[in-house]
N, CA and C atoms as a LAMMPS dump frame, in Angstrom:
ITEM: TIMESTEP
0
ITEM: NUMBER OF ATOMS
276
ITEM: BOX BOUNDS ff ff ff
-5.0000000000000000e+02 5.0000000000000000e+02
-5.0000000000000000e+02 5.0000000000000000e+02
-5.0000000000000000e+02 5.0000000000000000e+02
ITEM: ATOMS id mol type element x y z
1 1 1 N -443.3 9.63 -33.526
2 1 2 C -442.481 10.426 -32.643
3 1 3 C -441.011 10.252 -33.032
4 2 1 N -440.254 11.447 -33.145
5 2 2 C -438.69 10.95 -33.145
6 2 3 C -438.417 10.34 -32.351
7 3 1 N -436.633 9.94 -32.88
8 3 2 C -436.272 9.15 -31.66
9 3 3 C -434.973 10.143 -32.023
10 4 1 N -434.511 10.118 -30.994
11 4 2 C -432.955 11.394 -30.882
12 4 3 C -432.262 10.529 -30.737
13 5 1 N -430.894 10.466 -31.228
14 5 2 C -429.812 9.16 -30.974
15 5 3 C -428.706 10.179 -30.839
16 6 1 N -427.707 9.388 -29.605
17 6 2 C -426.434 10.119 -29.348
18 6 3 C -425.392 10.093 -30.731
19 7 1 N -424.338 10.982 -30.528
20 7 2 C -424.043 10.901 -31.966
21 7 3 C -423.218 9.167 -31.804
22 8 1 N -422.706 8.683 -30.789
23 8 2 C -422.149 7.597 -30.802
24 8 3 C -423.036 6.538 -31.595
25 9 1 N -424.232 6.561 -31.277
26 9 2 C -425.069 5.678 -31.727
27 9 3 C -425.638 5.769 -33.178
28 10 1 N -425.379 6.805 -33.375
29 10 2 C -425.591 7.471 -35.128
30 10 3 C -424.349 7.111 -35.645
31 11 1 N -423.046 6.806 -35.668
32 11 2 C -421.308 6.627 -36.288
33 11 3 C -421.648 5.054 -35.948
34 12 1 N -422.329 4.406 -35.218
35 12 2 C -422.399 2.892 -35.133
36 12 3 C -423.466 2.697 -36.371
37 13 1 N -424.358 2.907 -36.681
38 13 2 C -425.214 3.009 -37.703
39 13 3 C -424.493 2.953 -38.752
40 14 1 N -423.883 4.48 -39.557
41 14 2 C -423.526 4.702 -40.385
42 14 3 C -421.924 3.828 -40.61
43 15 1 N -421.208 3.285 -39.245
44 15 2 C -420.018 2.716 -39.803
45 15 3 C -420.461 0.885 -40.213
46 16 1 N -422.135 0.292 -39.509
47 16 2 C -422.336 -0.582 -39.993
48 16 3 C -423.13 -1.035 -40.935
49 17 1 N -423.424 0.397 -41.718
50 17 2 C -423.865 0.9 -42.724
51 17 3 C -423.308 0.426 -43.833
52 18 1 N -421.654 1.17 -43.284
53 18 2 C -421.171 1.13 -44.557
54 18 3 C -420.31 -0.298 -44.608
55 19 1 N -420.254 -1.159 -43.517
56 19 2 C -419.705 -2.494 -43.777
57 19 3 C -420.603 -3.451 -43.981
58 20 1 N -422.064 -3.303 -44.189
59 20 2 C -422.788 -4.15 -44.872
60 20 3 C -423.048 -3.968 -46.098
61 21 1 N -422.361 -2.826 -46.71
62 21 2 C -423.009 -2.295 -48.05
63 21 3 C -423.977 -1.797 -48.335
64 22 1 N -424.766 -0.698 -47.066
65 22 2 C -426.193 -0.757 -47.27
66 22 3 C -426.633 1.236 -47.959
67 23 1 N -425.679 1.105 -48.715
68 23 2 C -425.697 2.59 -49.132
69 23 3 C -425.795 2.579 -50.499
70 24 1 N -426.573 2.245 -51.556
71 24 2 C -427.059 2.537 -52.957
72 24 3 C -427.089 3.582 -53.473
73 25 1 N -427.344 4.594 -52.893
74 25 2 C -426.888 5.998 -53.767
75 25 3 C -426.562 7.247 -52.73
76 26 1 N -426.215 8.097 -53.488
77 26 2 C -426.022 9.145 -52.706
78 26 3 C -427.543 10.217 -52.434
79 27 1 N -427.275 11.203 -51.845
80 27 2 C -428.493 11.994 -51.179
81 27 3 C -428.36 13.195 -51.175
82 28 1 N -429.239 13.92 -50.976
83 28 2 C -429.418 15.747 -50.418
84 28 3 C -429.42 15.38 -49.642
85 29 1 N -429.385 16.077 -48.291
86 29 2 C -429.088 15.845 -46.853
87 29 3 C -428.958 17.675 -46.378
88 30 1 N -429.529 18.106 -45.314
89 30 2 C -429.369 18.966 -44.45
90 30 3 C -428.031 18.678 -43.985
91 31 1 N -426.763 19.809 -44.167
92 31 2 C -425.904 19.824 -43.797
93 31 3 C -425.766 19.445 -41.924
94 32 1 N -426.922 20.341 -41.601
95 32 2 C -427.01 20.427 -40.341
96 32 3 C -427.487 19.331 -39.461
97 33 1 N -427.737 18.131 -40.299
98 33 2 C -428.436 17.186 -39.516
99 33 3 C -427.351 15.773 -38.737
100 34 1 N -427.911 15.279 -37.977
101 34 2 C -426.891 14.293 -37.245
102 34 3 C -426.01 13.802 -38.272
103 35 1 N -426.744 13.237 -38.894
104 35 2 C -426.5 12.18 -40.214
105 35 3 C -425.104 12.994 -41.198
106 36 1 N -425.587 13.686 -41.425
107 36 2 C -424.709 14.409 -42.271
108 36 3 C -423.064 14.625 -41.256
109 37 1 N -423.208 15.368 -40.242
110 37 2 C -422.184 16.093 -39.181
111 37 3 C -421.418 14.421 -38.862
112 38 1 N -422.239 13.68 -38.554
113 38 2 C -421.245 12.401 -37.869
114 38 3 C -420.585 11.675 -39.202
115 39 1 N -420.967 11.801 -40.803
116 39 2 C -421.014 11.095 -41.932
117 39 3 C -419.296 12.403 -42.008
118 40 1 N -419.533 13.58 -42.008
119 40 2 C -418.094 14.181 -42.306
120 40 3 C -417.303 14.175 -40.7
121 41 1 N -417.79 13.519 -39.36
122 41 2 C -417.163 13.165 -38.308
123 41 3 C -416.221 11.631 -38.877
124 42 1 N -416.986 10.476 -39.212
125 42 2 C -416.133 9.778 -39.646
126 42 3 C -415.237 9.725 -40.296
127 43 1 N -415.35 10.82 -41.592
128 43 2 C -414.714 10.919 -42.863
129 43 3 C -413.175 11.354 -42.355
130 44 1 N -413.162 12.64 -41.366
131 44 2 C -411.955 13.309 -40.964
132 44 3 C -411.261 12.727 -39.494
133 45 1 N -411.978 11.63 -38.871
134 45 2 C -411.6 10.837 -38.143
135 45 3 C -411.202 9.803 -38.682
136 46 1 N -411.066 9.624 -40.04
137 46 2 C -410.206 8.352 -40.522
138 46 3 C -410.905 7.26 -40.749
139 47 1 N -412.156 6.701 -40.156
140 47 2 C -412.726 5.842 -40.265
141 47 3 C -413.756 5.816 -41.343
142 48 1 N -413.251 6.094 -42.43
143 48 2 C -414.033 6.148 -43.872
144 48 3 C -412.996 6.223 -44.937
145 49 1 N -413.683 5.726 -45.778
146 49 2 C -411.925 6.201 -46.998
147 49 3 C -413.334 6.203 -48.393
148 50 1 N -413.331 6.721 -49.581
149 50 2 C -413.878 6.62 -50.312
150 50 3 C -415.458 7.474 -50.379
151 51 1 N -415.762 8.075 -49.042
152 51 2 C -416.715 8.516 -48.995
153 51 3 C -416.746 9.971 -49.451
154 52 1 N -417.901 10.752 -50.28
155 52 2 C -418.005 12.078 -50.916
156 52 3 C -418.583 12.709 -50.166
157 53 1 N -418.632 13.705 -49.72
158 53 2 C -419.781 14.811 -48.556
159 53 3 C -419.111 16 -49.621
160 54 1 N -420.386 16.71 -49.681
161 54 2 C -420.056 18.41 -50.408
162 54 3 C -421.232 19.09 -49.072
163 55 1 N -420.848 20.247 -48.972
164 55 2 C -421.473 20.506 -47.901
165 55 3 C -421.943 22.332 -48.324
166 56 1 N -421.129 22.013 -49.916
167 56 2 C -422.092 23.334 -50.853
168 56 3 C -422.921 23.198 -52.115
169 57 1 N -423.151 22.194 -51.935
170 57 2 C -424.098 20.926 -53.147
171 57 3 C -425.028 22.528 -53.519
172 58 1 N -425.909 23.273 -52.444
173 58 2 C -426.428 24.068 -52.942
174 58 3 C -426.62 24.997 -51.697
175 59 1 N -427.785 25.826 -51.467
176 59 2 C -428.035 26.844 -50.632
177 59 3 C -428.729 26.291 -49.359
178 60 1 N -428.981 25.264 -49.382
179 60 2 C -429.658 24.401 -48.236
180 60 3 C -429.704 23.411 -47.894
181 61 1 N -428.563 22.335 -49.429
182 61 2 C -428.486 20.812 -49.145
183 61 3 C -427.013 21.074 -49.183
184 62 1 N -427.08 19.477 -48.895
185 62 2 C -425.159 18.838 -48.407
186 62 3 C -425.112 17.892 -49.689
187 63 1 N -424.543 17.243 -49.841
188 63 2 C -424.543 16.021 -50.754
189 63 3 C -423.948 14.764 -49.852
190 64 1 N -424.303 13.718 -49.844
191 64 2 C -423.612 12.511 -48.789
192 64 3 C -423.644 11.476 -50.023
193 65 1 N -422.584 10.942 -50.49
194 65 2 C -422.772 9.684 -51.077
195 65 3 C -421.725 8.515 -50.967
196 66 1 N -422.435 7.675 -49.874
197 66 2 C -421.415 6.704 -48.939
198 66 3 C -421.822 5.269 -50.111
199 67 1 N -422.078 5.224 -51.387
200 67 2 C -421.753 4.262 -51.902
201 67 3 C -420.335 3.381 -52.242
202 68 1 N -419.856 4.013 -52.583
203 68 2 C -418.043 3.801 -52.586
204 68 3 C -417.009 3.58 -51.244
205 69 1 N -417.812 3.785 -50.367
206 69 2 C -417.308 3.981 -48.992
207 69 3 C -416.679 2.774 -48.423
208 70 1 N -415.57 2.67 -47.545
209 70 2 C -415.403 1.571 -46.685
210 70 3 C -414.452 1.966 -45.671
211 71 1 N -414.616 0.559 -44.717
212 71 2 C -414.329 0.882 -43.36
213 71 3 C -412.817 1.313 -43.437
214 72 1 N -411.804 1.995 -42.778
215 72 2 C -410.596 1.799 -42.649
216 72 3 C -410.36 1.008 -41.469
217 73 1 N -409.148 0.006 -41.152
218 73 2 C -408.317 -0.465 -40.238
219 73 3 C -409.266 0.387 -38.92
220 74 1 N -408.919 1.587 -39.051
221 74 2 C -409.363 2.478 -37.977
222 74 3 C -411.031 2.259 -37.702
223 75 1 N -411.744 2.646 -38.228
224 75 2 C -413.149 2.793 -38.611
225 75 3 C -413.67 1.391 -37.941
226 76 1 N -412.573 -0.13 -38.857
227 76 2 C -413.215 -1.484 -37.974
228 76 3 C -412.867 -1.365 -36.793
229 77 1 N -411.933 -0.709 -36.133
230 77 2 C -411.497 -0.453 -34.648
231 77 3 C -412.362 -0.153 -33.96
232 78 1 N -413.084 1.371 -34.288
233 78 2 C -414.39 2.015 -34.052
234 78 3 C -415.541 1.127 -33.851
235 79 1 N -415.574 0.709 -35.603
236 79 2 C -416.777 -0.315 -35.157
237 79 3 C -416.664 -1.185 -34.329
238 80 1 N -415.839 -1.922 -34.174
239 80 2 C -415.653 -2.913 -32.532
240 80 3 C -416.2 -2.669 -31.415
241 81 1 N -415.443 -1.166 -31.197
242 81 2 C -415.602 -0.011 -29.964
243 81 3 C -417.217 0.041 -29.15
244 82 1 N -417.405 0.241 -30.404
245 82 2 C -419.276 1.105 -30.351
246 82 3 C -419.909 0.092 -30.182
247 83 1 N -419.775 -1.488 -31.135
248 83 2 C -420.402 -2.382 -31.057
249 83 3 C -420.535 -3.545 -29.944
250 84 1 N -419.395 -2.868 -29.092
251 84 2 C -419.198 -3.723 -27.606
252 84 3 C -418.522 -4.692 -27.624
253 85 1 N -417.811 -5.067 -29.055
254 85 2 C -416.514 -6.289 -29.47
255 85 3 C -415.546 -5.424 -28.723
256 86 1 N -414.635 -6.805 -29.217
257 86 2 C -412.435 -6.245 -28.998
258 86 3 C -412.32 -4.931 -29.456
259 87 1 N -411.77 -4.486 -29.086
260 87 2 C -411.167 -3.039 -30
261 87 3 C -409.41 -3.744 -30.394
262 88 1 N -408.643 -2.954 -31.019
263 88 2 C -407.222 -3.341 -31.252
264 88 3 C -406.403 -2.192 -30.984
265 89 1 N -407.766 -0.785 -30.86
266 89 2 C -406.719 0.433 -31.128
267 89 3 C -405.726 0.3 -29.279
268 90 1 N -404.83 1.192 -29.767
269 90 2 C -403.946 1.766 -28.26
270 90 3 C -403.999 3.021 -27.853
271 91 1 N -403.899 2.99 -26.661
272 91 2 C -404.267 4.77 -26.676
273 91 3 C -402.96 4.933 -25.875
274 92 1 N -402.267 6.291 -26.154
275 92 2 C -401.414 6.604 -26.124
276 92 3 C -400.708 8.017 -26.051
């Protein structure tokens, strides 16, 4: 059976994803899928630096390849956030 995850809980995944190193290659990916949408949510929210998304790889795939990827300042903020630690950010 699936399991549906909020997207919060999918950007906690993928941001402790990418601070364990657990990304070996890149992928086809359904543009349209959580994974993909929250992977270019992090990217333009700052909390990624190094990461590739093509999202015209072809007529039906995306390309995601979070090997090179890492957290920004921001992103470990995030991860804090989500993970129920300190945060540092300010809101303002």
């Amino acid at each position: 059976m699936a399991h549906n995850v909020s997207q919060d809980e999918e950007l906690l995944g993928i941001l402790r994803d990418v601070a364990t190193h657990r990304f070996h290659q890149g992928r086809q990916i359904n543009p349209g899928s959580m994974l993909y949408q929250t992977a270019e949510l992090a990217t333009t929210s700052g909390y990624l630096e190094n990461a590739v998304l093509d999202a015209n790889y072809s007529n039906r795939l995306a390309s995601l390849d979070l090997t090179q990827a890492k957290l920004t300042d921001l992103g470990e903020a995030k991860f804090r956030e989500l993970a129920g630690g300190p945060s540092t950010e300010t809101s303002g």
